[in-house]
N, CA, C and O atoms as a GROMACS GRO file, in nm:
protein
  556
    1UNK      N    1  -1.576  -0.365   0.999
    1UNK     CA    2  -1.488  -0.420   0.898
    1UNK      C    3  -1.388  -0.317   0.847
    1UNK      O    4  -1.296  -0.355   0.775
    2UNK      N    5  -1.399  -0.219   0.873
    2UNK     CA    6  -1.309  -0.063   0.820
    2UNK      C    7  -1.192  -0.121   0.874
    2UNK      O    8  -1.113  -0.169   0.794
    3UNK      N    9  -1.159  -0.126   1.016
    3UNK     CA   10  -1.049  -0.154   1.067
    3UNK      C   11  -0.972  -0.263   1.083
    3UNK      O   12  -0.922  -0.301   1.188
    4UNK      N   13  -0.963  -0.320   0.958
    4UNK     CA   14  -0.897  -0.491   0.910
    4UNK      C   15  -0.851  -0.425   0.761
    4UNK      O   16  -0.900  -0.348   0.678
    5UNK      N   17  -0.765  -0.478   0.772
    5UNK     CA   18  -0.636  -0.493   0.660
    5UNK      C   19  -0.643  -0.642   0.573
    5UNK      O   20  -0.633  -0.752   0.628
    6UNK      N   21  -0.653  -0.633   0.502
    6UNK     CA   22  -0.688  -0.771   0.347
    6UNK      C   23  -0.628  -0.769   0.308
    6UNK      O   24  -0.577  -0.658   0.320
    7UNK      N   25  -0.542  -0.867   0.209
    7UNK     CA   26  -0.477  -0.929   0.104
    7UNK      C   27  -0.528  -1.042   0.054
    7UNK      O   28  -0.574  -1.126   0.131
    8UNK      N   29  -0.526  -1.057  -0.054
    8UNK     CA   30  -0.529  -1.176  -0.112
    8UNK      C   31  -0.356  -1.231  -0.168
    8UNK      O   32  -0.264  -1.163  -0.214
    9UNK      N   33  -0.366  -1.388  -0.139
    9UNK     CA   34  -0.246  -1.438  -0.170
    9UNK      C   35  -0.284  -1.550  -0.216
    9UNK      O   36  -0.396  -1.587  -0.251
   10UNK      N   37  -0.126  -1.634  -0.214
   10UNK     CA   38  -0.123  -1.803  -0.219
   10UNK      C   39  -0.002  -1.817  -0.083
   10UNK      O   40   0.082  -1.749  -0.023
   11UNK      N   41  -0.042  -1.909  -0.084
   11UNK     CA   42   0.069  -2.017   0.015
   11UNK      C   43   0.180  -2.072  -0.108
   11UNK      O   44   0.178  -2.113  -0.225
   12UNK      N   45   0.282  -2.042   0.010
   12UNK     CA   46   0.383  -2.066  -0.090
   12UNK      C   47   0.459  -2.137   0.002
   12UNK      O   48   0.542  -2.207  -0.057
   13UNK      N   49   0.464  -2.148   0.136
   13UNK     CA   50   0.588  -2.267   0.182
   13UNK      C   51   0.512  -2.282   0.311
   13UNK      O   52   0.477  -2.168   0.339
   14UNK      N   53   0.470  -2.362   0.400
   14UNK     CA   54   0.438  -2.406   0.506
   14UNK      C   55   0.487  -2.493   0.600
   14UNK      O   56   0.442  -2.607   0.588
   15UNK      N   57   0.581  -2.472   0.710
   15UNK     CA   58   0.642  -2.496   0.795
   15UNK      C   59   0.590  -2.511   0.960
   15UNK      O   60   0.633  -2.443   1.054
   16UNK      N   61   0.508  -2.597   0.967
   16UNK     CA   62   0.460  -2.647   1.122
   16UNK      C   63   0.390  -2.572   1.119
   16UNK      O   64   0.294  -2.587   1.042
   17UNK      N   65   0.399  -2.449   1.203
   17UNK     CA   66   0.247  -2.388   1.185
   17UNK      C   67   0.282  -2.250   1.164
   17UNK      O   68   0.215  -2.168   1.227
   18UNK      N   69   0.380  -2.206   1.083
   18UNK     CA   70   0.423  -2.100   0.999
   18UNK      C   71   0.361  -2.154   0.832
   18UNK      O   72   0.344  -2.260   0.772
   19UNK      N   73   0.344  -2.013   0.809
   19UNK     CA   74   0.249  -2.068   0.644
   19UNK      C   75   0.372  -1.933   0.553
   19UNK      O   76   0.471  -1.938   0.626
   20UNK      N   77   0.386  -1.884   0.500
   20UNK     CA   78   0.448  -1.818   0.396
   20UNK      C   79   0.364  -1.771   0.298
   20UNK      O   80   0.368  -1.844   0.199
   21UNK      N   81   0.282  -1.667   0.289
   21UNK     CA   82   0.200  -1.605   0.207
   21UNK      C   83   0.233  -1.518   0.144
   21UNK      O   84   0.258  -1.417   0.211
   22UNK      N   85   0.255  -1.504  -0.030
   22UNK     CA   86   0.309  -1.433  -0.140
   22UNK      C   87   0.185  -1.332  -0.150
   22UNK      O   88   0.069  -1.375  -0.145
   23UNK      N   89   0.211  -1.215  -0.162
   23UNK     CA   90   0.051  -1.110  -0.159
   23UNK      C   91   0.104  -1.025  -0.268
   23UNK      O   92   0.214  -0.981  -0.235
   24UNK      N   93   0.064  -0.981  -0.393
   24UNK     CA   94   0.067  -0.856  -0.410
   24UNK      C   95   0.037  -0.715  -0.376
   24UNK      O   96  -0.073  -0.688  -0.328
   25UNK      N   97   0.099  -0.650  -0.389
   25UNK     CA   98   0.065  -0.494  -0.296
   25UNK      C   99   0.109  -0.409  -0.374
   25UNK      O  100   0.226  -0.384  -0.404
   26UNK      N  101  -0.035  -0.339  -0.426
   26UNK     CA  102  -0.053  -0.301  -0.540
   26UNK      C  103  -0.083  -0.141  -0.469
   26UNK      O  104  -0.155  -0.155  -0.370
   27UNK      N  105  -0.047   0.009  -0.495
   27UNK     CA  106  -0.059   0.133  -0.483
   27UNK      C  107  -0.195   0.152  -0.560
   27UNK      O  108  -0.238   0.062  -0.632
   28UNK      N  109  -0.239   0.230  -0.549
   28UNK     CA  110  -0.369   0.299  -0.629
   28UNK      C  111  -0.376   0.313  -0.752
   28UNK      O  112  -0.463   0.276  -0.830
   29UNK      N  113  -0.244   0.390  -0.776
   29UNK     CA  114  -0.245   0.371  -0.919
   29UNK      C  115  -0.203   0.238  -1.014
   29UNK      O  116  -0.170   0.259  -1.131
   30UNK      N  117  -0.204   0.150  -0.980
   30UNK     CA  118  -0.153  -0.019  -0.996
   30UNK      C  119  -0.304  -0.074  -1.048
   30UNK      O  120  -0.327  -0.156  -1.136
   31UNK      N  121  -0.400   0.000  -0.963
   31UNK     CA  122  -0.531  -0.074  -0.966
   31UNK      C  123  -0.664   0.012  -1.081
   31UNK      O  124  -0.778  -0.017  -1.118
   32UNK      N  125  -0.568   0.129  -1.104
   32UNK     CA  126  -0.616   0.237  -1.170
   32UNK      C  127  -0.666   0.155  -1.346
   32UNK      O  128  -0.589   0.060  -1.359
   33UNK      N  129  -0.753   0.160  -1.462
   33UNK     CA  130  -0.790   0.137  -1.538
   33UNK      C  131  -0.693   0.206  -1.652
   33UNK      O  132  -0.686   0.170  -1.769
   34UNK      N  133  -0.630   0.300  -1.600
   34UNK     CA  134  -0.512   0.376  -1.741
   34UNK      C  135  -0.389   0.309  -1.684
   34UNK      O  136  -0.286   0.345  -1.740
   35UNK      N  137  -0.376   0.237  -1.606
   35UNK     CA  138  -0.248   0.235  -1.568
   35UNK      C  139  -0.142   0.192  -1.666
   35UNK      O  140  -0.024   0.225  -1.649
   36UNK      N  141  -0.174   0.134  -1.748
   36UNK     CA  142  -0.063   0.111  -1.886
   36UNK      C  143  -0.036   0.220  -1.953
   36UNK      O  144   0.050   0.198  -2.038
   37UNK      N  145  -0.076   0.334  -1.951
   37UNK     CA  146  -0.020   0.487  -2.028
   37UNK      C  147   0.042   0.550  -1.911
   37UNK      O  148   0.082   0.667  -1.904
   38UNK      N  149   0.044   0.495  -1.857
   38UNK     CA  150   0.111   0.584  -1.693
   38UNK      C  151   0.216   0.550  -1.652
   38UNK      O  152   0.205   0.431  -1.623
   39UNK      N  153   0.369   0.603  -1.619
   39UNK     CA  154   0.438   0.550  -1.522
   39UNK      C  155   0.481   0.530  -1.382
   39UNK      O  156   0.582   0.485  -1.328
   40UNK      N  157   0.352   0.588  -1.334
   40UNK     CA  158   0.377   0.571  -1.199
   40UNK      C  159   0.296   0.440  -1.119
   40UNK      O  160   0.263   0.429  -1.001
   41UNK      N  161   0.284   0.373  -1.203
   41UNK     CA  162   0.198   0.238  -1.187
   41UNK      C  163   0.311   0.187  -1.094
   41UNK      O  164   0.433   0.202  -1.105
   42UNK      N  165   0.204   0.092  -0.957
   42UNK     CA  166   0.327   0.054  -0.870
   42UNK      C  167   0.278  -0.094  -0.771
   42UNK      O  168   0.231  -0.087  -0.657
   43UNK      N  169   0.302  -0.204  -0.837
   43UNK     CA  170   0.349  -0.369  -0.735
   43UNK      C  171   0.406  -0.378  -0.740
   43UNK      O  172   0.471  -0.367  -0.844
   44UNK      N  173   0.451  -0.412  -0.618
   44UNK     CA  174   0.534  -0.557  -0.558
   44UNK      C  175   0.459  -0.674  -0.453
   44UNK      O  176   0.365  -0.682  -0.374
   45UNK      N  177   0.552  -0.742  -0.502
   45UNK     CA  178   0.549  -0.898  -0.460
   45UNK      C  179   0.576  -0.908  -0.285
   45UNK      O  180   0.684  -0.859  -0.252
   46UNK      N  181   0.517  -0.948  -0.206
   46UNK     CA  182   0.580  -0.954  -0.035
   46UNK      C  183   0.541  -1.084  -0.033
   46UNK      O  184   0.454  -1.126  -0.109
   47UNK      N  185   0.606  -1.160   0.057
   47UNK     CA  186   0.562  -1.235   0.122
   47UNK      C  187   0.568  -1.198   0.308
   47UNK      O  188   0.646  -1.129   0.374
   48UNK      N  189   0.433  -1.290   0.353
   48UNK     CA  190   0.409  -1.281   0.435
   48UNK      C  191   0.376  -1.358   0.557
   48UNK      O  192   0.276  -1.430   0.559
   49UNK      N  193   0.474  -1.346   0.684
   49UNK     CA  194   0.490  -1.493   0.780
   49UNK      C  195   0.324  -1.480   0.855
   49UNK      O  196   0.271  -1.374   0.890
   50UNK      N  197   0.272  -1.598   0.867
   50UNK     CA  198   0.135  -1.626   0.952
   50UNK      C  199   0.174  -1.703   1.040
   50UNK      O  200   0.266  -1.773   1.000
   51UNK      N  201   0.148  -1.719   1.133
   51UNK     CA  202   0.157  -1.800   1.273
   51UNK      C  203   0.013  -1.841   1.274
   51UNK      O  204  -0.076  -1.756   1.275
   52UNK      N  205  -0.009  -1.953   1.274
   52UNK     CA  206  -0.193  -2.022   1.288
   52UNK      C  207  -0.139  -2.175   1.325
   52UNK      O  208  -0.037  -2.234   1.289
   53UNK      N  209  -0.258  -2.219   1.420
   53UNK     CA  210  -0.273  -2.329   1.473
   53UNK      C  211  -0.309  -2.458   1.394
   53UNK      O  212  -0.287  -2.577   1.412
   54UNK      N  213  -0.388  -2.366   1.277
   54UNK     CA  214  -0.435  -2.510   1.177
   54UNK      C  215  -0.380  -2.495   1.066
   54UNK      O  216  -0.450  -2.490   0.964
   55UNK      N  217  -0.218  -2.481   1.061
   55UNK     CA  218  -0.116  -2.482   0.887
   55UNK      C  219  -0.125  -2.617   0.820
   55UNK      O  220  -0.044  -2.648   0.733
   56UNK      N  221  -0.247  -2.717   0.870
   56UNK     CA  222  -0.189  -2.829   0.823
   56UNK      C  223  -0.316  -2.889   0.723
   56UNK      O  224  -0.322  -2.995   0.660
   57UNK      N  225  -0.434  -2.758   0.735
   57UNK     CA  226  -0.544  -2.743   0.686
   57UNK      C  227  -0.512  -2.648   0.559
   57UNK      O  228  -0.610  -2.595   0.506
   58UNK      N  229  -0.395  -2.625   0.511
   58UNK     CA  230  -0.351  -2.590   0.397
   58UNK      C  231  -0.311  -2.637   0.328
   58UNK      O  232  -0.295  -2.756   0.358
   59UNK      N  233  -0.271  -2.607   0.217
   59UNK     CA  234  -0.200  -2.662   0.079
   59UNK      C  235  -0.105  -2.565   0.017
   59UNK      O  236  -0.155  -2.455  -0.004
   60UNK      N  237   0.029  -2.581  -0.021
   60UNK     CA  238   0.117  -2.500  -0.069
   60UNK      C  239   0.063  -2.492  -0.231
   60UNK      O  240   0.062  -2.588  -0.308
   61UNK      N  241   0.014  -2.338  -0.270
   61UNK     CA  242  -0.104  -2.252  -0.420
   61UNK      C  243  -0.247  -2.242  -0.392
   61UNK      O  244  -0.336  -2.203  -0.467
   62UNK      N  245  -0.256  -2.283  -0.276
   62UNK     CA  246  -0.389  -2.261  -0.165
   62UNK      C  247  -0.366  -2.122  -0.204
   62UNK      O  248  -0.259  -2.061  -0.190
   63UNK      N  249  -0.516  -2.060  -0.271
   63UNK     CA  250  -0.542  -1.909  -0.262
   63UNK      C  251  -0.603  -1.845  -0.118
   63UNK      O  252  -0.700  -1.913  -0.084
   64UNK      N  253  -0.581  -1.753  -0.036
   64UNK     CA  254  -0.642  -1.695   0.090
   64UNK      C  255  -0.633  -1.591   0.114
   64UNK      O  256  -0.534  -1.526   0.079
   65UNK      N  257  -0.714  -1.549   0.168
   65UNK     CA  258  -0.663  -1.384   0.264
   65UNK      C  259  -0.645  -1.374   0.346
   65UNK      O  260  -0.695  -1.438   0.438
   66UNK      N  261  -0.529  -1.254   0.358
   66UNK     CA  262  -0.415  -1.275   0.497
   66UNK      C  263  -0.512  -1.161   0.542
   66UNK      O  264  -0.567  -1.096   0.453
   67UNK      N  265  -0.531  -1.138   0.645
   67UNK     CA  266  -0.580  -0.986   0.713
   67UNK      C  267  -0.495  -0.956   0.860
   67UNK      O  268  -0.422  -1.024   0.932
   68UNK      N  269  -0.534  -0.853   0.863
   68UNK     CA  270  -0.446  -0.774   1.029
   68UNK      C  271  -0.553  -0.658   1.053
   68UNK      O  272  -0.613  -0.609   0.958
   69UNK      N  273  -0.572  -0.619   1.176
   69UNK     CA  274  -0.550  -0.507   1.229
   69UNK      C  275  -0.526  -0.382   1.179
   69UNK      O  276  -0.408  -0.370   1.146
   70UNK      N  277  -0.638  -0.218   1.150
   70UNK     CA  278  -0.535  -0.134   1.092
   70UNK      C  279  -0.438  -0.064   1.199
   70UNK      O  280  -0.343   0.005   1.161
   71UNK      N  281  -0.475  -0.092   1.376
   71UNK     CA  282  -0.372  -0.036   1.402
   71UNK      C  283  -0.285  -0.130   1.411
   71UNK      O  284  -0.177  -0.082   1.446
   72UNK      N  285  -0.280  -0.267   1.393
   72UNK     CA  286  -0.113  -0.344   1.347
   72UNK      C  287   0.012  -0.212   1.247
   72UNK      O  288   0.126  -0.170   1.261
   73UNK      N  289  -0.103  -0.192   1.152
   73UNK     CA  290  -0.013  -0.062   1.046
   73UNK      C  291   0.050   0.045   1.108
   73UNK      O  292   0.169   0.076   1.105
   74UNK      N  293  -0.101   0.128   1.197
   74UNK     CA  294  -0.020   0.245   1.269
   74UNK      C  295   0.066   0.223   1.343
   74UNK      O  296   0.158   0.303   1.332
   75UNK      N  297   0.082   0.137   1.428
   75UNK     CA  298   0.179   0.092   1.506
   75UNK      C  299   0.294   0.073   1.467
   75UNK      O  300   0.394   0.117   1.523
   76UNK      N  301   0.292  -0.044   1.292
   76UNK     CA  302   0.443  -0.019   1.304
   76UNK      C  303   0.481   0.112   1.219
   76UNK      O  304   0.602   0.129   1.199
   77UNK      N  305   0.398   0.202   1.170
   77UNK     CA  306   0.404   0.309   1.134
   77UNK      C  307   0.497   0.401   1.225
   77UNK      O  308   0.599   0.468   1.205
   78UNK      N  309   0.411   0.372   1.339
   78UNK     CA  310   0.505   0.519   1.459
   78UNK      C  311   0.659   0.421   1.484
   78UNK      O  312   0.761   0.479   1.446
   79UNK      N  313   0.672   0.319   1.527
   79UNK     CA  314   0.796   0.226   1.569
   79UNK      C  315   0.911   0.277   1.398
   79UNK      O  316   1.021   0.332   1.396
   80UNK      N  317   0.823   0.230   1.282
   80UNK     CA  318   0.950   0.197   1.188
   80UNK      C  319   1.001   0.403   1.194
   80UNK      O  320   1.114   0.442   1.220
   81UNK      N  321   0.876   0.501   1.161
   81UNK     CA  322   0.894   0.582   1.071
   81UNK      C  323   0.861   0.726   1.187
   81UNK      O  324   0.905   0.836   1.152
   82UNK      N  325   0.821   0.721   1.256
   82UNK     CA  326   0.772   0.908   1.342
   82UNK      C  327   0.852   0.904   1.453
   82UNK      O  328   0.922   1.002   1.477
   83UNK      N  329   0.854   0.811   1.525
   83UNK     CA  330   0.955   0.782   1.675
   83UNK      C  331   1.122   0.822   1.628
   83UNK      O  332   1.201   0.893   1.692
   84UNK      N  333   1.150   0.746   1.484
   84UNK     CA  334   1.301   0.787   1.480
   84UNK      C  335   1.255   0.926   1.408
   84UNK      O  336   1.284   1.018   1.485
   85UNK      N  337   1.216   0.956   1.333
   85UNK     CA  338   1.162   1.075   1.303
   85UNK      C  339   1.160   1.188   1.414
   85UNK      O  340   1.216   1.297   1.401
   86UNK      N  341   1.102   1.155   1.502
   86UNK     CA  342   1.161   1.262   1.599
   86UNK      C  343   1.267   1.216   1.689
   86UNK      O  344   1.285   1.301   1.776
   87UNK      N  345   1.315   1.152   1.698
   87UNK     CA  346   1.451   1.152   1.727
   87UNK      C  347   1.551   1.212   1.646
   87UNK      O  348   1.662   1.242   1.690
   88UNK      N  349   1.521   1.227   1.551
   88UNK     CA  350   1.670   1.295   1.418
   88UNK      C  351   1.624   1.405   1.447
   88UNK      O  352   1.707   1.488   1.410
   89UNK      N  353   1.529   1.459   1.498
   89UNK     CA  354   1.490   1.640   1.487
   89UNK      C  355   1.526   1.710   1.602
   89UNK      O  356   1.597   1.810   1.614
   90UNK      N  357   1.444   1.621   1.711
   90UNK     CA  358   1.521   1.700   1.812
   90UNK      C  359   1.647   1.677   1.839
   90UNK      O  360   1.707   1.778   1.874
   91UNK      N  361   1.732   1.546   1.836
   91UNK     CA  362   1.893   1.529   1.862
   91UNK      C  363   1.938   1.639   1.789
   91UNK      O  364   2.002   1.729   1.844
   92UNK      N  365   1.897   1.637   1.620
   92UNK     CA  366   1.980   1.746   1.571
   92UNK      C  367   2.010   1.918   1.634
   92UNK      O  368   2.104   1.997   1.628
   93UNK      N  369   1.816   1.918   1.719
   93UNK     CA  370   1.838   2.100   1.744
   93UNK      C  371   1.884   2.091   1.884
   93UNK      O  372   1.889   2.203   1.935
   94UNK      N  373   1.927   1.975   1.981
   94UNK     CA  374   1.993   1.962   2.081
   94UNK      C  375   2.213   1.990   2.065
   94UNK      O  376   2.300   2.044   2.133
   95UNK      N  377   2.208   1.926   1.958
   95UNK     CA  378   2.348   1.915   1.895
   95UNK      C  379   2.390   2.052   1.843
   95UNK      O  380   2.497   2.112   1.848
   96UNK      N  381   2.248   2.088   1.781
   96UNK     CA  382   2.328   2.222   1.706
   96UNK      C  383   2.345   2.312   1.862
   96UNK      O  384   2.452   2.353   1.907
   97UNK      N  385   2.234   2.325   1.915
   97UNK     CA  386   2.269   2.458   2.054
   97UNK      C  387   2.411   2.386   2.124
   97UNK      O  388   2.493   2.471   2.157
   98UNK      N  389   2.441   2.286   2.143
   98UNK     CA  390   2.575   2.242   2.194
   98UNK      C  391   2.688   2.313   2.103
   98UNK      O  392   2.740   2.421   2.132
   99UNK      N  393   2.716   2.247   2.005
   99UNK     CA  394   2.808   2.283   1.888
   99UNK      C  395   2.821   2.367   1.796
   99UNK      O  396   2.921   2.434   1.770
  100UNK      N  397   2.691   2.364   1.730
  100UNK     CA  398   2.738   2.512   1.671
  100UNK      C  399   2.792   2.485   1.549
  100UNK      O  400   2.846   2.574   1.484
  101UNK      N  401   2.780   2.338   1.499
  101UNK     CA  402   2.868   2.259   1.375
  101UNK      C  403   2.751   2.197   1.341
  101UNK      O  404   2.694   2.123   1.421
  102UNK      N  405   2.695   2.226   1.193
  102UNK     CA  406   2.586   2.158   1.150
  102UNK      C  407   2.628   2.002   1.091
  102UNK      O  408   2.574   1.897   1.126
  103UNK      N  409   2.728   2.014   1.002
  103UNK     CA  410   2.787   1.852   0.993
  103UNK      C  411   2.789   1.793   1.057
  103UNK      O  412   2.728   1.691   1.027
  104UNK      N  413   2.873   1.792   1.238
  104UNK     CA  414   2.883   1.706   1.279
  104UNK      C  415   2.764   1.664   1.399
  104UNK      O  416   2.760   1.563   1.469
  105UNK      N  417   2.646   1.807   1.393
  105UNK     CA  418   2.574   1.790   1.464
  105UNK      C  419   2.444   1.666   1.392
  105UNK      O  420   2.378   1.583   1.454
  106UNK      N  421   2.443   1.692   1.270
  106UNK     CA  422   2.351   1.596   1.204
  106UNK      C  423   2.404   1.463   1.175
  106UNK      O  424   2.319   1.375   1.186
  107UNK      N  425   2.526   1.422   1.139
  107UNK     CA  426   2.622   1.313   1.163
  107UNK      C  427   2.570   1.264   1.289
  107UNK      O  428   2.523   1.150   1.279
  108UNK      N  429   2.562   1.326   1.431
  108UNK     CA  430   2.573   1.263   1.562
  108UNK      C  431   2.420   1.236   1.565
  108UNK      O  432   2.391   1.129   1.618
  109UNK      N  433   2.323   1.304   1.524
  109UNK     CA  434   2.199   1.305   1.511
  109UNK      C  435   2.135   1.154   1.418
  109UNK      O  436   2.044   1.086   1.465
  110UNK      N  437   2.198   1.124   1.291
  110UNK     CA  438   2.224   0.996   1.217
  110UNK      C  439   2.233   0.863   1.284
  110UNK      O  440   2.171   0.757   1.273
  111UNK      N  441   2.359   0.920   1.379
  111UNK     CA  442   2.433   0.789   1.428
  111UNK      C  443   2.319   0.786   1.580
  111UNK      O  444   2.361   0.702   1.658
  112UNK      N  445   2.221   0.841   1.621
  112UNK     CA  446   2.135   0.805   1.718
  112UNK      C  447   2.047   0.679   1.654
  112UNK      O  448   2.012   0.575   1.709
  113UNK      N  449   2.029   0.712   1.555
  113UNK     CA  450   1.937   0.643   1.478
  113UNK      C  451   2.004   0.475   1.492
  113UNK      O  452   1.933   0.380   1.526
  114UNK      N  453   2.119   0.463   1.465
  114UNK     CA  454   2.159   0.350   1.450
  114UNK      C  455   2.119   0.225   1.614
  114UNK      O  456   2.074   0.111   1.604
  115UNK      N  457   2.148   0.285   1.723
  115UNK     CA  458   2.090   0.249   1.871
  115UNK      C  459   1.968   0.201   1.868
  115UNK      O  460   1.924   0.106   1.932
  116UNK      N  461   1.903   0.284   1.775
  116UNK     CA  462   1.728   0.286   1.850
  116UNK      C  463   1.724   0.186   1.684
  116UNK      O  464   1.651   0.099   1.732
  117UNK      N  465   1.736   0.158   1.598
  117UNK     CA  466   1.733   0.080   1.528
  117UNK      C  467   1.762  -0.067   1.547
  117UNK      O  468   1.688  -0.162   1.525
  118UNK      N  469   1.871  -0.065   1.587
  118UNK     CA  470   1.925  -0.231   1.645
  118UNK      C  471   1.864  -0.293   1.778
  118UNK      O  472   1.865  -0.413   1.802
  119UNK      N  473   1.795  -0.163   1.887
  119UNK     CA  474   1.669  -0.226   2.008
  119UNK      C  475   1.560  -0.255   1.948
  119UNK      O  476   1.480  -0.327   2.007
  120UNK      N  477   1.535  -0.212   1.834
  120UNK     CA  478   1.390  -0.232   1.767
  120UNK      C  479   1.443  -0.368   1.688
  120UNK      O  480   1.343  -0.432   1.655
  121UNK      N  481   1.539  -0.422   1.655
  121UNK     CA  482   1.621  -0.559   1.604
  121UNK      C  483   1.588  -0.635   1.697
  121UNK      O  484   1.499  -0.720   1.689
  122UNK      N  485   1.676  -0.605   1.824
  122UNK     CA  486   1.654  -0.702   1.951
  122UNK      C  487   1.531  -0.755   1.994
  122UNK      O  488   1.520  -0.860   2.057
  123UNK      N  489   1.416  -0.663   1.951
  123UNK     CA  490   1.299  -0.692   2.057
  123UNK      C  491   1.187  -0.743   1.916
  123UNK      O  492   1.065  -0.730   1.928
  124UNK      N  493   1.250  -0.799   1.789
  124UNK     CA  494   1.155  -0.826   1.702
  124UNK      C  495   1.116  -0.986   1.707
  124UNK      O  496   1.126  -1.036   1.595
  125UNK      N  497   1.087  -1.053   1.779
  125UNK     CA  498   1.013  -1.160   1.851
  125UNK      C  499   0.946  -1.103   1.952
  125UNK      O  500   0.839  -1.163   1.948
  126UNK      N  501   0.940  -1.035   2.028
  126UNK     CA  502   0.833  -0.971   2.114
  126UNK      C  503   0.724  -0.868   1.984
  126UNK      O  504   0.607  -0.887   1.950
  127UNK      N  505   0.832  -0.752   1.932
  127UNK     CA  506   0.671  -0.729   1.789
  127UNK      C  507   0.660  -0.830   1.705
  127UNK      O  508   0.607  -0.790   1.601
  128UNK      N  509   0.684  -0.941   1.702
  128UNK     CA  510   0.656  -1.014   1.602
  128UNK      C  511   0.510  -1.058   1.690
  128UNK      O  512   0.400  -1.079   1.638
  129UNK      N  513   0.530  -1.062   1.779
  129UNK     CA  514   0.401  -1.110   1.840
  129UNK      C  515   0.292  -1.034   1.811
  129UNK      O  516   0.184  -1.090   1.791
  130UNK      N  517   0.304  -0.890   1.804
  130UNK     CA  518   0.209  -0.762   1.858
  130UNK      C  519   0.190  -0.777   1.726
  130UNK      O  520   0.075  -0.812   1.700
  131UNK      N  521   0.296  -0.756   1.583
  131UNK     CA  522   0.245  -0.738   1.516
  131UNK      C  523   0.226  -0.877   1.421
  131UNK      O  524   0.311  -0.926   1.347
  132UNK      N  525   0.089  -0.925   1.443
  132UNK     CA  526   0.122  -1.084   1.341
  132UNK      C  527  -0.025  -1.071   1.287
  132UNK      O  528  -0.111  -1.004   1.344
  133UNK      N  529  -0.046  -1.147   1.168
  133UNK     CA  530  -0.127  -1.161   1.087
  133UNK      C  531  -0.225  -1.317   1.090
  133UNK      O  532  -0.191  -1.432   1.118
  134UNK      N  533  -0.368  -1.253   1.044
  134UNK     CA  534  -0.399  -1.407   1.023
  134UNK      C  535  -0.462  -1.436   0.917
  134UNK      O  536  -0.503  -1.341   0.849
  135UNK      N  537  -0.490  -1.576   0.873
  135UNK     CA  538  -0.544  -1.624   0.749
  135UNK      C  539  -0.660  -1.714   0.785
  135UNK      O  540  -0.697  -1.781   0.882
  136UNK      N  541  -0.710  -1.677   0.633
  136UNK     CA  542  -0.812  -1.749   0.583
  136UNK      C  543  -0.867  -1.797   0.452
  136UNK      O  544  -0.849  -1.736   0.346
  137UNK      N  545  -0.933  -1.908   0.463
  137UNK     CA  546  -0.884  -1.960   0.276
  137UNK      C  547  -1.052  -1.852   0.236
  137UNK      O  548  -1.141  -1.799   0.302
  138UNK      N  549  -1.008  -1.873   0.058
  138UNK     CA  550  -1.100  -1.819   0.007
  138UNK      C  551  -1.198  -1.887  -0.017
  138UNK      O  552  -1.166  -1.980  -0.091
  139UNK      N  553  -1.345  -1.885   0.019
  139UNK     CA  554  -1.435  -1.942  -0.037
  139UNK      C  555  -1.520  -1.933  -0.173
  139UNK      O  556  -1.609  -2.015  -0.196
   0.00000   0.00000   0.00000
């Protein structure tokens, strides 16, 4: 059970067999007992797309839990945040031994980012697949 990801939500719009699940996602300190003398207290609101076969065994304020996969997380962990991450590091120390111009070497280093951003656009129905969630009502 370590390696499953939980939320609790509601259904909030259900569309054929797309469901729309509102979750709070609450940081540590959100859940913390001082958190009203504190300002680093931290929710927000997500909603969240489910793909399931039986959306019709729901009710839109139906309470449930959405769960995933924790490597669904790592995964899009390395895709959203370490992959371009090292792409800005090494382009940049490739650019600088070329040029020799730190502005325009980190500028050109930036604008890599933008490529590998918009293929990760293109191909988000193929991760939408890899990365998808499922539900279950609360008992």
């Amino acid at each position: 059970m370590a390696d499953i990801i939980k939320h609790q939500g509601i259904v909030e719009n259900i569309n054929s067999s797309h469901i729309k699940v509102r979750i709070v996602q609450t940081s540590a300190c959100a859940a913390c007992s001082a958190k009203g003398h504190c300002a680093s207290a931290d929710t927000k609101e997500k909603i969240i797309d489910v793909t399931t076969g039986d959306a019709s065994s729901y009710q839109v304020g139906d309470r449930v839990i959405v769960f995933g996969e924790l490597s669904i997380g790592m995964m899009a962990v390395l895709w959203a945040f370490i992959i371009p991450f090292c792409i800005l590091v090494i382009s940049l120390f490739v650019f600088m031994a070329i040029w020799s111009d730190e502005l325009l070497s980190a500028l050109c280093s930036l604008a890599l980012l933008i490529p590998y951003y918009y293929i990760l656009w293109l191909n988000k129905t193929r991760m939408g697949k890899k990365f998808s969630f499922s539900i279950r009502p609360i008992d």
